[in-house]
N, C-alpha and C positions, 0 to 999 in steps of 0.2 A: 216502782212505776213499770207501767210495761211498754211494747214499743207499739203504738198506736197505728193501726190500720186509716186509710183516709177517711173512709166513714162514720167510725169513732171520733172524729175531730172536738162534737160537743161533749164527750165522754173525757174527753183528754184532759179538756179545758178546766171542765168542774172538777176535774178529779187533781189535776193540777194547781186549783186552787186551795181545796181543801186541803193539798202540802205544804204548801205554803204556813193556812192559819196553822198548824200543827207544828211546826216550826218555829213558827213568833211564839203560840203556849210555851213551846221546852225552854225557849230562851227567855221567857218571862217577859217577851215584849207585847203582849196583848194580856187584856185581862181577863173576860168569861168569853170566851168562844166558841165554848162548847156548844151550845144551842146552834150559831151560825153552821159548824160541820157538820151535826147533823139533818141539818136543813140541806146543806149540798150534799150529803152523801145519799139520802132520800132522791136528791134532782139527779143526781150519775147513774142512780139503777134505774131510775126511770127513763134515763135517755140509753142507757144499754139497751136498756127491752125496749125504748121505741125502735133503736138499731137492728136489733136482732129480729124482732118480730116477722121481717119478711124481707130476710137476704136475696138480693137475686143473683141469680149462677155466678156474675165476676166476683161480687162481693163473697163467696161460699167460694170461692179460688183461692180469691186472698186469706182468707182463715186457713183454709187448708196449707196453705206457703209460710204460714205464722210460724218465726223461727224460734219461737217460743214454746209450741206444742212438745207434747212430749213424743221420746223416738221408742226406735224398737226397743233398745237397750234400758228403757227406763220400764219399760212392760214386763220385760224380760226377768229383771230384778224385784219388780216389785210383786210379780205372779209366778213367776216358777222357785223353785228352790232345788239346790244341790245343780245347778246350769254348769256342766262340762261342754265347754266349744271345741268343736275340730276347723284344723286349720288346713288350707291346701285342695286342690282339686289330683292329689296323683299324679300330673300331667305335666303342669305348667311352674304353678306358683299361687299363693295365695291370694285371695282379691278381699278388703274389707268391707266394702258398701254390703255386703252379704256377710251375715252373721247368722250363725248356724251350732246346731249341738243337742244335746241328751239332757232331758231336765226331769223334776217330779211337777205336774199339775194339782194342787191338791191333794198330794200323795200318788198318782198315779202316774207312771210311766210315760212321756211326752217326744217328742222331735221339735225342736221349736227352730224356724226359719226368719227372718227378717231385714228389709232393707232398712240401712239405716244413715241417717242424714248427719250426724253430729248435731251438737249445741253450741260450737265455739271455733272461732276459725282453725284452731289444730286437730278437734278432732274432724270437721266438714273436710279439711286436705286428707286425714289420713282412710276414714270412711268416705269420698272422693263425692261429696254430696249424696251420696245414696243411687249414686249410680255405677252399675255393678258393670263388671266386664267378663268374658266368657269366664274365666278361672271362677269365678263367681256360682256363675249356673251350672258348673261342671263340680266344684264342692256343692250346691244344694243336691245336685244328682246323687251325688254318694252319699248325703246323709239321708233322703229319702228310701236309696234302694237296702240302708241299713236298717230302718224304722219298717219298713217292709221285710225282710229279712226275721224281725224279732218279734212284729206282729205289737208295734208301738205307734199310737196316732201321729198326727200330725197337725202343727199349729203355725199358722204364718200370718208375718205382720206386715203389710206395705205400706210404706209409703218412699217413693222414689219417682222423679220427674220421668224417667226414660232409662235402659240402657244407656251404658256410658258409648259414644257415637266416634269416638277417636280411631284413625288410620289401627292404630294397635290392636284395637280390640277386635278390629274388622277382619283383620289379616290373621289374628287367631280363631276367628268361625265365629263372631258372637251370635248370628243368624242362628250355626247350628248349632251352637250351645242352648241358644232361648228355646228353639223349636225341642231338643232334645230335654229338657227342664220340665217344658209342658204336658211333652208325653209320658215323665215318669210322675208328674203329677194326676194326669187322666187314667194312669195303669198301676195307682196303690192298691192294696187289696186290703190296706186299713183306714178308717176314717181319716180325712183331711178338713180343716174348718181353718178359713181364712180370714183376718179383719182387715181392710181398708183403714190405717189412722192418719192418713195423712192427704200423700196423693198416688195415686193408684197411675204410674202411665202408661200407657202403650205394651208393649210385647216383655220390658221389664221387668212390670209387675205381672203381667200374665202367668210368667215364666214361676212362678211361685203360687200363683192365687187360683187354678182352675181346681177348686174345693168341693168336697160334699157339700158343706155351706157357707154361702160366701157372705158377711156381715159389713157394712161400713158404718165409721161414725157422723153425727148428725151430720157435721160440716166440711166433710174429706167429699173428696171427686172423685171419678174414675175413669179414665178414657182411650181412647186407640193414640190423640195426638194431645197435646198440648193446645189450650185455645190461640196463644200466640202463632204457632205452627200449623194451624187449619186456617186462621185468618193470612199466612201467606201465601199459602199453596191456594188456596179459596181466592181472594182476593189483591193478593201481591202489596196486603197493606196491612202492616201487623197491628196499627192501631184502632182496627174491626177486632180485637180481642172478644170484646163485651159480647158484641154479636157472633161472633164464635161461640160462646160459654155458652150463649142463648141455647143456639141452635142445636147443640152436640147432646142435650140431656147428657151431660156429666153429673149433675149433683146424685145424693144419696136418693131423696126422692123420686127422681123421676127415675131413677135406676130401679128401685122399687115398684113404682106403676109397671115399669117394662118388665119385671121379672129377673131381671138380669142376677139382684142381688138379695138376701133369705131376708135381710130384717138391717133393722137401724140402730144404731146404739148413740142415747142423746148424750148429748153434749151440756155443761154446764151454762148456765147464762152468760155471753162474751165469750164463748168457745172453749175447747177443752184446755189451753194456755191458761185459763182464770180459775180450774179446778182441776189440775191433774190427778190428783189421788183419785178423787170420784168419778173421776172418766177412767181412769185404769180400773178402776175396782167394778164400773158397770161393762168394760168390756169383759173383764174375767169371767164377771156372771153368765155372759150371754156366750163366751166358750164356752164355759160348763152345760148351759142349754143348750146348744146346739150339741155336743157330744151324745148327752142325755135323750133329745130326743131321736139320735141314731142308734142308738143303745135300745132304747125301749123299741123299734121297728125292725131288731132285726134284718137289716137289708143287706143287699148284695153292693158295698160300696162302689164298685169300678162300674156298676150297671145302673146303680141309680147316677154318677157323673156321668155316664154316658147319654141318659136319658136327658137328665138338665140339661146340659149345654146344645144337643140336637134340637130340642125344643126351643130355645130361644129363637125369635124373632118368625114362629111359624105362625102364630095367631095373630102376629102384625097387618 
C-alpha cells in the first residue's frame, strides 16, 4: 500500500478494497473474486488518471513531498557504478544532507552531487531532511574544484526544501558558503547537467544546480521560497499556500514555458513513488542526452552558463 496523498482519496478507497478481497481469496474465505478485482483494479487506474490528468501546482507540491519518492542515493546506486564518496569540507566537519564523490556514468568518468532526504526516520535525522549546512556547500566546493581539476563532468540531483536555517549554520557563513557553491558551479570548465527529483528550494538547491543543463521531473518543483513561506511573508496567512503555488510558477511546466529549465523527465502514472525503476532509468537517459548533446556542440561550457542564466527573464 502506499501512503495516499488527499487527492487520491478515491484511489485509496478502491485500491483498498481490492486488498481486502485478495485477502479473503488467500484465506479461502470468498470463492471466485477474481473477476470482481479486476473490475476495481480497472476503476483505480482509471481514477489515477482521472487524478493525474491535471494536477494543479499544490497538488504537484504534494507529489513532490511524497516521502515515498525515490532520493538521491537511490539514483546514485542505481546509475552510477564504482561511487567513491568523500567526506568533510577541510574546514569544519562533515554535513550529510549533501552527498557527494567520483563515480563511472556508463563507463565514463562522473562527479556526482546530491541533496538527500532519507526514507526512514534514521536516515531523515542523519541526512538532516536534505537540508544541508554550510559544511555541506564547502564539501560540494571541493569536489567540484576536483572534477574540474581532472577535466571530469558533472551531475547533480536536488531535492531538498531549503538550506538548513539553524543559528549554527548561520554563524558558520551558510550565505557565503551557498553564494560560494554557486560560483564554482557558474566557473566549471566541464559540463554540469543537473536534475530536479524532488523539490528544488531556494538558494539550496541553487547552490548545486546552476547547470549547463538543468532537467526536472514531471511532478518536482522548483522555487526561490517554499509556497508555505511566500504565503506568509505575502500574506501573513500560511493557509493561502494554494494561492502561493498558483502564483510562483514552480511546477516543471511552467518552468519550461519560462525557459528557466532544458527539458522534463515524465513521471510514471501516480508519480515517480508508483514506478521508481522507470523514473530512474528515464532520468539516466535524459543525463546521457543532455551530455551528448554538449558533446556533439562542442561549446565553451562556462560561456554557454553564462549566457543561460543572463538571459533568463529578459524576454519577459
Amino acid at each position: 500500500m502506499y501512503n495516499y496523498l488527499d487527492f487520491e482519496k478515491p484511489v485509496a478507497d478502491l485500491e483498498g478494497k481490492i486488498l481486502e478481497l485478495k485477502k479473503l481469496a488467500e484465506n479461502g474465505e470468498a470463492v471466485d473474486v477474481g473477476d470482481e478485482i479486476a473490475r476495481l483494479e480497472k476503476r483505480s487506474k482509471e481514477a489515477l488518471r482521472d487524478a493525474y490528468r491535471q494536477l494543479t501546482p499544490w497538488q504537484k507540491v504534494q507529489v513532490a513531498r511524497h516521502p515515498d519518492r525515490p532520493h538521491a542515493l537511490d539514483y546514485v546506486s542505481a546509475l552510477f557504478t564504482e561511487f567513491t564518496p568523500l567526506a568533510g569540507d577541510r574546514g569544519f566537519g562533515e554535513d550529510n544532507a549533501i552527498v557527494g564523490g567520483f563515480a563511472r556514468f556508463r563507463g565514463a568518468p562522473v562527479a556526482v552531487l546530491g541533496l538527500e532526504k532519507g526514507n526512514d526516520t534514521q536516515t531523515r535525522l542523519k541526512h538532516n531532511f536534505g537540508s544541508a549546512r554550510p559544511e555541506g556547500y564547502r564539501k560540494a566546493v571541493r569536489i567540484m574544484e576536483l572534477a574540474d581539476r581532472f577535466g571530469v563532468p558533472v551531475v547533480s540531483l536536488v531535492d531538498t526544501a531549503g538550506a538548513y536555517p539553524g543559528v549554527d549554520a548561520e554563524a558558520r557563513g551558510q550565505a557565503e558558503a551557498i553564494a560560494r557553491s554557486t560560483s564554482a558551479c557558474l566557473g566549471l570548465k566541464v559540463p554540469n547537467v543537473c536534475v530536479i527529483i524532488g523539490e528544488g528550494g531556494s538558494g539550496g538547491a541553487i547552490a548545486i544546480a546552476v547547470a549547463n543543463k538543468v532537467y526536472m521531473l514531471e511532478h518536482s518543483i522548483y522555487s526561490v521560497i517554499s509556497p508555505e513561506g511566500a504565503a506568509s511573508i505575502l500574506w501573513r496567512d500560511t493557509t493561502r499556500s494554494k494561492d502561493a503555488a498558483t502564483s510562483m510558477k514552480i511546477t516543471a511546466q511552467d518552468l519550461l514555458d519560462l525557459k528557466i529549465i532544458d527539458g522534463i523527465v515524465a513521471e510514471p502514472l501516480g508519480g515517480a513513488h508508483r514506478g521508481k525503476e522507470a523514473v530512474i532509468k528515464a532520468t539516466g537517459d535524459q543525463i546521457a542526452k543532455g551530455f551528448a548533446e554538449m558533446d556533439s556542440a562542442n561549446m565553451d561550457y562556462r560561456e554557454h552558463r553564462r549566457e543561460k542564466f543572463l538571459a533568463m527573464g529578459r524576454s519577459l
